[in-house]
C-alpha positions as CSV (number, residue, x, y, z in Angstrom):
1,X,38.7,-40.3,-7.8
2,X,39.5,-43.6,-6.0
3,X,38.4,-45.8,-8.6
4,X,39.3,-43.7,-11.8
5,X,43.1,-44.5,-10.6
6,X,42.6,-48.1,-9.7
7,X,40.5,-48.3,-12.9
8,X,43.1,-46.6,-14.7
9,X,46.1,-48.7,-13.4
10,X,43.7,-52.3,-14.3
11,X,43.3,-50.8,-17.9
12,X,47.2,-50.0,-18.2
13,X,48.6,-53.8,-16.4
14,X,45.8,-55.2,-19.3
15,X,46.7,-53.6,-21.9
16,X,50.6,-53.5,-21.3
17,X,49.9,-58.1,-21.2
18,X,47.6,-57.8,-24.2
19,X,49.6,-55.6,-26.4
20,X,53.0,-56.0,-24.9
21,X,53.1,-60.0,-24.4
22,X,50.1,-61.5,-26.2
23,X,49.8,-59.8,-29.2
24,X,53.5,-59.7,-30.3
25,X,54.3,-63.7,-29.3
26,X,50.8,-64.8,-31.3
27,X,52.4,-62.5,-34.1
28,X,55.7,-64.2,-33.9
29,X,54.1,-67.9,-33.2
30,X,52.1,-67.0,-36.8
31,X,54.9,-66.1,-38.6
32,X,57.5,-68.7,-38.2
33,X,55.1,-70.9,-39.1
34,X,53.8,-69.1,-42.3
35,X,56.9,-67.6,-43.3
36,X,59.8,-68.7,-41.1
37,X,62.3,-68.0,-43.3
38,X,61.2,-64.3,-44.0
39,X,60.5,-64.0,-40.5
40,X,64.3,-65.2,-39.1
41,X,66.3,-62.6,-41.6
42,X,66.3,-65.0,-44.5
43,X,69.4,-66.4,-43.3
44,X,71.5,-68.2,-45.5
45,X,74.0,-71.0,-43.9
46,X,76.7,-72.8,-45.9
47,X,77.6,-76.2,-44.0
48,X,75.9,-75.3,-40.8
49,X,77.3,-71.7,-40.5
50,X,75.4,-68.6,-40.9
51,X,77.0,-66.8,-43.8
52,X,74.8,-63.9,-44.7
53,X,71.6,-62.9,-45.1
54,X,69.6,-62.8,-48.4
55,X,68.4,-59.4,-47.7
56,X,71.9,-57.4,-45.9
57,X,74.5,-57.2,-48.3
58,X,78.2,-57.7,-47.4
59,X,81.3,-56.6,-48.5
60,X,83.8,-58.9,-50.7
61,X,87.4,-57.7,-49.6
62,X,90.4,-58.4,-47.9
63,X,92.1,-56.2,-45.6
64,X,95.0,-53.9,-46.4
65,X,98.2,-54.9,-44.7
66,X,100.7,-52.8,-43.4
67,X,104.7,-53.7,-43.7
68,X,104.5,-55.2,-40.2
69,X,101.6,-57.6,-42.0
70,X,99.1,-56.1,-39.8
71,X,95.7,-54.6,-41.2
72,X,96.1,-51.0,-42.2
73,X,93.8,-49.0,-39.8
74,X,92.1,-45.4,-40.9
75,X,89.9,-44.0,-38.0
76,X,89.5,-47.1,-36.2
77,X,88.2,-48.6,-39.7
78,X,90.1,-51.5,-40.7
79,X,91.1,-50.6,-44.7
80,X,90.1,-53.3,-47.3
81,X,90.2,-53.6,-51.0
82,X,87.9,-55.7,-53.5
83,X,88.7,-59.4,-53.8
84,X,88.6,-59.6,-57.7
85,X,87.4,-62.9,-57.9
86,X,83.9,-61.9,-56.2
87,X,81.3,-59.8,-57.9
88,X,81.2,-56.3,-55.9
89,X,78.1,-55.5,-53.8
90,X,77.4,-51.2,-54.4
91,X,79.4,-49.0,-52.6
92,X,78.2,-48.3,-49.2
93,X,78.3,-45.4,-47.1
94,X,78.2,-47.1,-43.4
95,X,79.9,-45.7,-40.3
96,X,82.4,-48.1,-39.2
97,X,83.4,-49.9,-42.7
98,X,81.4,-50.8,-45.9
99,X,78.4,-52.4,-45.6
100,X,78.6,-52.5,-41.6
101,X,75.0,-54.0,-40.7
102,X,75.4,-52.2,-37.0
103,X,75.4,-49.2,-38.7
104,X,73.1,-48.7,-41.7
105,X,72.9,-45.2,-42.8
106,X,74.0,-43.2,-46.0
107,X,75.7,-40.3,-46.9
108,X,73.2,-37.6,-46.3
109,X,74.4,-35.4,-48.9
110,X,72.6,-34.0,-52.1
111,X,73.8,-34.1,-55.4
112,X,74.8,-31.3,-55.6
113,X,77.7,-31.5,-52.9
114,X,81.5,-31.9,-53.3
115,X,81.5,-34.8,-51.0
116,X,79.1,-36.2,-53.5
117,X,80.9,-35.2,-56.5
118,X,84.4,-36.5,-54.2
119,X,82.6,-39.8,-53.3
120,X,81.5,-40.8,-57.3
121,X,84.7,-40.1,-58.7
122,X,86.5,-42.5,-56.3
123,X,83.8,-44.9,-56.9
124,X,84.4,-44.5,-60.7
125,X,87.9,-45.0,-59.8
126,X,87.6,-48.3,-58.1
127,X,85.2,-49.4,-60.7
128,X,87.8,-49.0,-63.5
129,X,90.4,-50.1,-61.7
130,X,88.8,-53.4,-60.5
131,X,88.4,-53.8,-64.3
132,X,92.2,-53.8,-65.0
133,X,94.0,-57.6,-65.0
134,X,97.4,-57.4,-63.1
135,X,98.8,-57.4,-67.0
136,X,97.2,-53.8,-67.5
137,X,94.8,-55.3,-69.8
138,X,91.1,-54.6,-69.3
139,X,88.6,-57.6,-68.5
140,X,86.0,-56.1,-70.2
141,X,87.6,-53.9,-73.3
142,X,84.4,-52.2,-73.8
143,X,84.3,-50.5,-70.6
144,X,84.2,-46.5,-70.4
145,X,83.4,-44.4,-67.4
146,X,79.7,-43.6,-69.5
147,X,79.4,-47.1,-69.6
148,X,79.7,-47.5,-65.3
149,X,76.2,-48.4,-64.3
150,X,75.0,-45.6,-61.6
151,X,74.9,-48.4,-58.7
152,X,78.1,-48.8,-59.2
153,X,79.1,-45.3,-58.4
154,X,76.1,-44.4,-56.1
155,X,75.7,-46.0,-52.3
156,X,72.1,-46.8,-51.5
157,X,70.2,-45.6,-48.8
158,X,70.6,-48.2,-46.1
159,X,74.5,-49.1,-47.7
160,X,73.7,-52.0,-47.0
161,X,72.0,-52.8,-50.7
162,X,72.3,-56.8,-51.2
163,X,71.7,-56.6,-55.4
164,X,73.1,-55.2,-58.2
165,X,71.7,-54.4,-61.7
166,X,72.2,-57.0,-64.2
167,X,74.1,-54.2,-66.1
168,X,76.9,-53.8,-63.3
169,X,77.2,-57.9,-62.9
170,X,77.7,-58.7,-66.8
171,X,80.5,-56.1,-66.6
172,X,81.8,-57.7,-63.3
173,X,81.3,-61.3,-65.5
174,X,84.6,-60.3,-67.5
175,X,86.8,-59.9,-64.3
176,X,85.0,-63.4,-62.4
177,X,85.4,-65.6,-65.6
178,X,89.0,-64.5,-66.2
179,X,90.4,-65.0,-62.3
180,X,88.4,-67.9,-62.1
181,X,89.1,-69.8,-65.1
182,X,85.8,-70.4,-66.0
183,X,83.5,-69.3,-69.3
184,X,81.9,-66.5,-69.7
185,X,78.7,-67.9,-70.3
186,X,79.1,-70.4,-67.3
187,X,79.3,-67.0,-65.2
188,X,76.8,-64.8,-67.5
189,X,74.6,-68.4,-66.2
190,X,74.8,-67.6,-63.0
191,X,73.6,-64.3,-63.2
192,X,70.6,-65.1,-64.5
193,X,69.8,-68.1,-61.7
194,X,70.3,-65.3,-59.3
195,X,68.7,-62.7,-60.9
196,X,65.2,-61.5,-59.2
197,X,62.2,-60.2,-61.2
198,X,60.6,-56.7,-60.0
199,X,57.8,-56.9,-57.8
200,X,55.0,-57.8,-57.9
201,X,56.0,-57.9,-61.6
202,X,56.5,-54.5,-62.6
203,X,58.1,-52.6,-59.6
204,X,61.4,-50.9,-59.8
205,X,64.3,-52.8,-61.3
206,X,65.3,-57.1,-61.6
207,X,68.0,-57.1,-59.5
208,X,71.1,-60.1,-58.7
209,X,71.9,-61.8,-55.3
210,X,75.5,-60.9,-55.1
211,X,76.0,-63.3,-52.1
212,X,74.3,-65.7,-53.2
213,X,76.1,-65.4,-56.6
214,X,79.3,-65.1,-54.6
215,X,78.4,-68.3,-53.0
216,X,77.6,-70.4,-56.1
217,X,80.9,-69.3,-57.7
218,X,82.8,-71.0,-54.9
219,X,80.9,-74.1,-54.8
220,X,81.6,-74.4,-58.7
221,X,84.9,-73.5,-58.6
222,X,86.1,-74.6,-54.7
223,X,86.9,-70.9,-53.9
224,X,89.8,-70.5,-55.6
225,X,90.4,-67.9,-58.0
């Protein structure tokens, strides 16, 4: 009986060094030198500062003031609206704010559901609204509320979705090139720089880098919209 336990507590102070310190550090020590990029987050730093990440999308707003000039708070949440001269990540569902990376989650609610069928029509709202020039005039004329690509009216699963279909960003292309002052093809060029294949070459959908977009539109342009 003696020696079952001490043989029992040798095999658990092993395994606890081998599995719990050894194997994850020679993991770790293989991977940031094979793929230390991948392995850190895919970070992405602009003049020294962390930025983003490739991989966690973000959310391209400014806050809503009140009349005392502070932001407008709903539920502790601070209230934002879409900065038109960025491209819009898709709507996310996070507790906390859009595209909070503390708290990624979705919705939870089927298709079926009035907060569903509540959620989409504001989002088809926004959508045509952010299409709209502050002279009433559309960006993009063509745009109808068939035409709104479904990740622009659905939130993903994590909300925290870092592309957007090729489809939603050439619609978006209208709105950037007009506050921006720049061509439409310089922007449409953009889009494809930062457009990613499927994987693996034939899984799911290509898909555009809207921070990375974001962040070659300010280095063309100096930010300023």
């Amino acid at each position: 009986m003696k020696r079952d336990i001490v043989t029992s507590i040798i095999g658990i102070i092993v395994f606890t060094i081998l599995l719990g310190l050894v194997y994850p550090l020679f993991i770790t020590g293989v991977s940031q030198v094979a793929f230390p990029g991948d392995a850190n987050g895919q970070q992405i730093h602009l003049d020294g500062k962390l930025v983003g990440s490739k991989i966690i999308g973000q959310n391209f707003a400014t806050a809503v003031l009140e009349k005392s000039g502070k932001p407008k708070e709903v539920k502790g949440a601070v209230v934002t609206e879409a900065d038109p001269k960025y491209f819009q990540s898709r709507p996310s569902a996070t507790e906390g704010g859009a595209d909070n990376a503390a708290a990624s989650t979705f919705s939870n609610k089927g298709p079926n559901s009035v907060k569903t069928e509540e959620a989409d029509a504001e989002n088809i709202k926004t959508y045509l609204e952010l299409n709209t020039a502050p002279n009433k005039q559309p960006y993009d004329p063509g745009l109808t509320v068939a035409k709104i690509p479904v990740d622009a009216v659905n939130s993903s699963a994590s909300g925290l979705d870092p592309e957007i279909s090729k489809a939603n960003a050439w619609i978006q292309a209208y709105r950037i090139a007009a506050v921006r002052h720049i061509s439409l093809g310089t922007v449409d060029g953009l889009i494809s720089k930062y457009t990613s294949g499927r994987g693996l070459g034939f899984s799911g959908e290509e898909g555009v880098n809207v921070l990375e977009l974001n962040l070659a539109l300010d280095r063309l342009t100096g930010g300023e919209g």
